[in-house]
NUVEX-405791 format. One record per residue (C-alpha): residue number from 1; chain; x, y, z; residue in one letter. Coordinates in steps of 0.25 Angstrom, whole numbers, plus 5000, padded with zeros to 4 digits. Example, Ala and Ser with C-alpha at 12.3 -4.5 7.8 and 13.67 -1.06 7.14 Angstrom:
REM NUVEX-405791
<1 'A' <5049 4982 5031> 'A'>
<2 'A' <5055 4996 5029> 'S'>
REM end
This chain:
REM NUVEX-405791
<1 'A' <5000 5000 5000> 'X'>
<2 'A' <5006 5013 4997> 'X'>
<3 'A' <5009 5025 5007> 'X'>
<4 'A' <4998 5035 5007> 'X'>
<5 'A' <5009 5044 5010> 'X'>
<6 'A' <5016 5053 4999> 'X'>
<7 'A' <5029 5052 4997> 'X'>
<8 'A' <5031 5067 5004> 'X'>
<9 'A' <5024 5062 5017> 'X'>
<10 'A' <5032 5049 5018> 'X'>
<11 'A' <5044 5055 5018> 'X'>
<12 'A' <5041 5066 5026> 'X'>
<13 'A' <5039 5079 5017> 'X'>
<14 'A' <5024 5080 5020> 'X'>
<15 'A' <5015 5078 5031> 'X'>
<16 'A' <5001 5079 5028> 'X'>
<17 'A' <4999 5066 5031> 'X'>
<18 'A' <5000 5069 5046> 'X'>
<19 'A' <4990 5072 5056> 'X'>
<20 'A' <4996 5080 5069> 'X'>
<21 'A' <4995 5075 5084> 'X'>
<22 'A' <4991 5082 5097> 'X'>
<23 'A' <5005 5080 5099> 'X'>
<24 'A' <5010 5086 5086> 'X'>
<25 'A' <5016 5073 5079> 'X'>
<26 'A' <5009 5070 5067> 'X'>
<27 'A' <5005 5057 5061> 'X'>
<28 'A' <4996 5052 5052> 'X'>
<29 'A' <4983 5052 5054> 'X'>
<30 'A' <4980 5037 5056> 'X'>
<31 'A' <4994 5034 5062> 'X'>
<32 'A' <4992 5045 5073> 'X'>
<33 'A' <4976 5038 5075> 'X'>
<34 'A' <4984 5026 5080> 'X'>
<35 'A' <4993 5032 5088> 'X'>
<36 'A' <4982 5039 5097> 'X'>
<37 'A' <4977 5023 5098> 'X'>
<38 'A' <4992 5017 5101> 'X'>
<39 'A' <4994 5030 5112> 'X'>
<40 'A' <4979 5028 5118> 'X'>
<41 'A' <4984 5014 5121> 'X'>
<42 'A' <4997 5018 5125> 'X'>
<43 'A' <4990 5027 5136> 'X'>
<44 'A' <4983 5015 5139> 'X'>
<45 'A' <4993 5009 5144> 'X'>
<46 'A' <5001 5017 5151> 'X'>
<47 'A' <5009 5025 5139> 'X'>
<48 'A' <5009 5038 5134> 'X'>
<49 'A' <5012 5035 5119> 'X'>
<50 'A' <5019 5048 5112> 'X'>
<51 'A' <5025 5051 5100> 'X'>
<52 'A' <5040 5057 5099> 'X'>
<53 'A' <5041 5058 5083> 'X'>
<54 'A' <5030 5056 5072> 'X'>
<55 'A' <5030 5062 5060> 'X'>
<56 'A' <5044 5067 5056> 'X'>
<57 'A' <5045 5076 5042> 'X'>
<58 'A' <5056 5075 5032> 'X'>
<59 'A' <5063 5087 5036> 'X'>
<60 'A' <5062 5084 5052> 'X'>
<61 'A' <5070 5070 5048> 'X'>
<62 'A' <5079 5076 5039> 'X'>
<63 'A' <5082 5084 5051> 'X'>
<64 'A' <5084 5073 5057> 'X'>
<65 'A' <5092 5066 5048> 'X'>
<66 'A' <5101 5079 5045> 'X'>
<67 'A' <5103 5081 5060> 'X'>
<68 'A' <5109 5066 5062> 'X'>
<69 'A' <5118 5065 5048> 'X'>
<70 'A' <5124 5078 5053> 'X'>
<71 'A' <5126 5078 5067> 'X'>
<72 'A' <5118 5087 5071> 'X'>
<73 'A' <5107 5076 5077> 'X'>
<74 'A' <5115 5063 5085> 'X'>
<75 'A' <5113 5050 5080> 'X'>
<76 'A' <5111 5037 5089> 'X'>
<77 'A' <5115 5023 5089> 'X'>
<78 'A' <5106 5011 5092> 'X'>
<79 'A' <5110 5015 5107> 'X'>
<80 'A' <5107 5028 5107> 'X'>
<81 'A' <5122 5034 5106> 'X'>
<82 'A' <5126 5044 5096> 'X'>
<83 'A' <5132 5040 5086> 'X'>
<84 'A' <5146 5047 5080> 'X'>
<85 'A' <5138 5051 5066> 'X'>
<86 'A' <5152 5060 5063> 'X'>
<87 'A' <5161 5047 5061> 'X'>
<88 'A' <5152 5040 5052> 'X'>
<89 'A' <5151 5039 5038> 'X'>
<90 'A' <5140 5045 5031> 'X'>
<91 'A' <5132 5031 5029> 'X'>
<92 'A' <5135 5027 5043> 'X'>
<93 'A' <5128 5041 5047> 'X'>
<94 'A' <5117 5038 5037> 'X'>
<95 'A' <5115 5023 5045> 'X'>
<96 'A' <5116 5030 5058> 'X'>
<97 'A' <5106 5040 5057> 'X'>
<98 'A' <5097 5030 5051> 'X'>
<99 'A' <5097 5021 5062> 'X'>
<100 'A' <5085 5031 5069> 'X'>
<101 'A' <5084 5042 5060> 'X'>
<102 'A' <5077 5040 5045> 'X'>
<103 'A' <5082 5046 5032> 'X'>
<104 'A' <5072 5060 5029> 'X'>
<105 'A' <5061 5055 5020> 'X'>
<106 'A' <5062 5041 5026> 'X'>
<107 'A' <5057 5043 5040> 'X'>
<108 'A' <5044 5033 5045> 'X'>
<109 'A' <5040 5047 5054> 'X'>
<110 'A' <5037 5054 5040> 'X'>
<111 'A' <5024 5045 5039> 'X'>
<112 'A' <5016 5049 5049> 'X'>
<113 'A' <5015 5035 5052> 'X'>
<114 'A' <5028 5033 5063> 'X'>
<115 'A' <5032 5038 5076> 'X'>
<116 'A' <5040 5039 5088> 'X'>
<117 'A' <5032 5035 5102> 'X'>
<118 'A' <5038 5035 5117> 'X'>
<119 'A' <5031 5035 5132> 'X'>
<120 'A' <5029 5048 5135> 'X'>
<121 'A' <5023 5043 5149> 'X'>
<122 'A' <5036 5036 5151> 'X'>
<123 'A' <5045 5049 5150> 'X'>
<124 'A' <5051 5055 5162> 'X'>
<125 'A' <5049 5071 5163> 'X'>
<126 'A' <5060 5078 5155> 'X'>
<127 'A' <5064 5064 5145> 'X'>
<128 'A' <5069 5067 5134> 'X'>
<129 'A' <5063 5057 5121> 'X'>
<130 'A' <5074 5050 5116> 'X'>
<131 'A' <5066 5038 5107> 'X'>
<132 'A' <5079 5031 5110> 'X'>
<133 'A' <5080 5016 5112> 'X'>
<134 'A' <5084 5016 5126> 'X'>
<135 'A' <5071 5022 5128> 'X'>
<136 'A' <5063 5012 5122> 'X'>
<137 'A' <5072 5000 5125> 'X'>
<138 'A' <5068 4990 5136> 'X'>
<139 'A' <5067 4997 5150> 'X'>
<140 'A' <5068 5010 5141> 'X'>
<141 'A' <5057 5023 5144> 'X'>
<142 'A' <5048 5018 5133> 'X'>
<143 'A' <5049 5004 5133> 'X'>
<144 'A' <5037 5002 5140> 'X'>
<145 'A' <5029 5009 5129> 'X'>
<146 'A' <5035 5002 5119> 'X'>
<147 'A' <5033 4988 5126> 'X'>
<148 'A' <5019 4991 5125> 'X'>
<149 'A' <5019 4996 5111> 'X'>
<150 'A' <5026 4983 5106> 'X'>
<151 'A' <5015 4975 5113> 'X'>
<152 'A' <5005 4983 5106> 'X'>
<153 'A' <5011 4981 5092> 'X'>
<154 'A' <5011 4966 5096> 'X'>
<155 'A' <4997 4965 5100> 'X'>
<156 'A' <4994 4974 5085> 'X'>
<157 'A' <4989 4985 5095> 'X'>
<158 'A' <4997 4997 5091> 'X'>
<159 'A' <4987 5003 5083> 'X'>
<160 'A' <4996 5001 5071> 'X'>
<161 'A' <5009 5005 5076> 'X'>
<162 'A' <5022 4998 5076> 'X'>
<163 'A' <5037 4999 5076> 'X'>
<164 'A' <5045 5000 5065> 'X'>
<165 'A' <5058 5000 5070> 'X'>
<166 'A' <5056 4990 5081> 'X'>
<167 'A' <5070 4981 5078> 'X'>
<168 'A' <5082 4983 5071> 'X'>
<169 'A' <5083 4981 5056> 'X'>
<170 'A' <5095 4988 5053> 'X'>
<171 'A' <5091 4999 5049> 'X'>
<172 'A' <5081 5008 5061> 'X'>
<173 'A' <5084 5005 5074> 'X'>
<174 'A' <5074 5001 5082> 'X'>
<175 'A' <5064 5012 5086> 'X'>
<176 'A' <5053 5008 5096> 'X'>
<177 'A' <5047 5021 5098> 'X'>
<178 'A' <5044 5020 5085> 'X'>
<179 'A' <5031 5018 5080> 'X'>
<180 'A' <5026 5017 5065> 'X'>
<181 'A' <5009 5016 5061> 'X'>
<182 'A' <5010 5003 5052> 'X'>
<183 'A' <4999 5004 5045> 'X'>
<184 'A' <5003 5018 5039> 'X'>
<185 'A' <5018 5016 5040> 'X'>
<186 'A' <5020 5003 5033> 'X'>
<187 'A' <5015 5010 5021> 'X'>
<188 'A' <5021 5023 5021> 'X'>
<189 'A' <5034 5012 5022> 'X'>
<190 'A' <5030 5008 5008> 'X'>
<191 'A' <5032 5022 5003> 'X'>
<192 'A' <5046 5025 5007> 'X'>
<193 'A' <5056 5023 4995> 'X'>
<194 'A' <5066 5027 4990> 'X'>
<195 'A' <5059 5036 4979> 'X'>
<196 'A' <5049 5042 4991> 'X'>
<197 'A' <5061 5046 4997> 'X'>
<198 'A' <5069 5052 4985> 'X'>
<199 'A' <5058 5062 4982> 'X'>
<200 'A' <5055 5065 4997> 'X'>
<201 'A' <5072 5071 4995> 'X'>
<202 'A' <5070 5075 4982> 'X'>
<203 'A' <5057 5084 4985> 'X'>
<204 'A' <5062 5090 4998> 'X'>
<205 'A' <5074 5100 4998> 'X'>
<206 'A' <5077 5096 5011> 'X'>
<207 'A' <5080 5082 5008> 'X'>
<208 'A' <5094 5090 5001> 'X'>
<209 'A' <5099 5091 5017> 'X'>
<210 'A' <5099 5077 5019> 'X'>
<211 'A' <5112 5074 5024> 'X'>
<212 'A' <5118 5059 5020> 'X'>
<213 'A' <5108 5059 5009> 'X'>
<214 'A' <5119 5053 5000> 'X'>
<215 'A' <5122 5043 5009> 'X'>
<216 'A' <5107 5039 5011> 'X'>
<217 'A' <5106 5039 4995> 'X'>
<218 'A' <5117 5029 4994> 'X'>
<219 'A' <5109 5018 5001> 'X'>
<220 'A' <5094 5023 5001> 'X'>
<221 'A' <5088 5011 4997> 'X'>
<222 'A' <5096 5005 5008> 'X'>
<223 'A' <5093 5014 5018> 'X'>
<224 'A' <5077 5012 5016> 'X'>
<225 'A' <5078 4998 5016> 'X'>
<226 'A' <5087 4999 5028> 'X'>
<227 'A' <5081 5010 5037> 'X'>
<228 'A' <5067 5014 5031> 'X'>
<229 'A' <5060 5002 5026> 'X'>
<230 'A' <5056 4993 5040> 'X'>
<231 'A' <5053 4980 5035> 'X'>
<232 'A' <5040 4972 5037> 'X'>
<233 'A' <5038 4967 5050> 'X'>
<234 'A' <5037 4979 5059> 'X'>
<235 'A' <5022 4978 5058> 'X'>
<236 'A' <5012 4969 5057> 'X'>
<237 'A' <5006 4969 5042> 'X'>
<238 'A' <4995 4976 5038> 'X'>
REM end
């Protein structure tokens, strides 16, 4: 089934799609109905289910991205230790950054369909959100919410949501604060290519900024397979 999405708003160039929160995130419209279901059940049972990032325009992760390549933004390891991006080479920066961070045009959060979640009953005053792995690792701030999460997957009662990046592939590391609507994202999936992608950097000037974009041309095909395409499995099928 094809995305209903145009190519501008898979890749993050145009955000009519999206409906705005109370909160100010904004997803689409079906995608935030379910998530005022999943957070009335977290509530339930003792969780105050909130979202740290939702929808993320090209240019805010070309920020992003800019801000790592350069230096200007730190760059962790699977430990949370920074990492030494000035004695890498420029495709060791590349794999480094993509380790958490996706490529502008590329990103899940453009859809409208993913998000970031976390505790925020579970906070102490003054906390600063990290979404690290420490924090939702067993005995971690969050791991209560998400042990409760991943029995509601299992049950098929988490109103559609699911975790792409729940193990290491490879490529993304493991993200369990993240959260992606299956039944919209899986197809929004299909659309992101290659040629979706070239135009998204053709058609925006600001795409010209985009630093290690020769390196990531190299290898693009490569790169999607790797760190954009999750295979099959992380949901049940439709």
């Amino acid at each position: 089934m094809p995305s209903t999405l145009t190519p501008r708003q898979l890749t993050g160039l145009d955000d009519s799609h999206l409906v705005t929160l109370a909160d100010g995130h904004r997803l689409q419209a079906e995608v935030a109905q379910a998530f005022a279901a999943l957070q009335a059940a977290a509530l339930t049972a003792g969780f105050e289910l909130a979202i740290a990032s939702s929808f993320r325009p090209f240019s805010r992760q070309l920020a992003i991205w800019n801000g790592k390549a350069s230096g200007a933004r730190p760059v962790h390891d699977d430990a949370g230790r920074a990492v030494s991006m000035a004695a890498l080479s420029a495709r060791e920066k590349l794999h480094a950054i993509l380790r958490f961070s996706a490529i502008p045009g590329t990103s899940r959060h453009h859809w409208g369909t993913d998000l970031d979640v976390y505790d925020a009953a579970a906070m102490p005053l003054g906390y600063p959100l990290q979404l690290s792995p420490p924090e939702v690792a067993t005995g971690g701030l969050f791991d209560p919410l998400h042990c409760w999460l991943d029995e509601r997957m299992a049950a098929g009662e988490s109103h559609g949501f699911y975790r792409p990046y729940a193990s290491d592939r490879g490529g993304v590391a493991p993200e369990r604060w993240h959260l992606s609507y299956a039944p919209l994202s899986v197809v929004c999936a299909q659309g992101c290519d290659r040629a979706v992608l070239a135009a998204c950097w053709q058609c925006d000037d600001s795409a010209d900024t985009l630093l290690l974009r020769e390196e990531i041309e190299k290898d693009l095909d490569g790169l999607l397979a790797r760190y954009v395409h999750v295979p099959e499995g992380w949901c049940p099928p439709p």
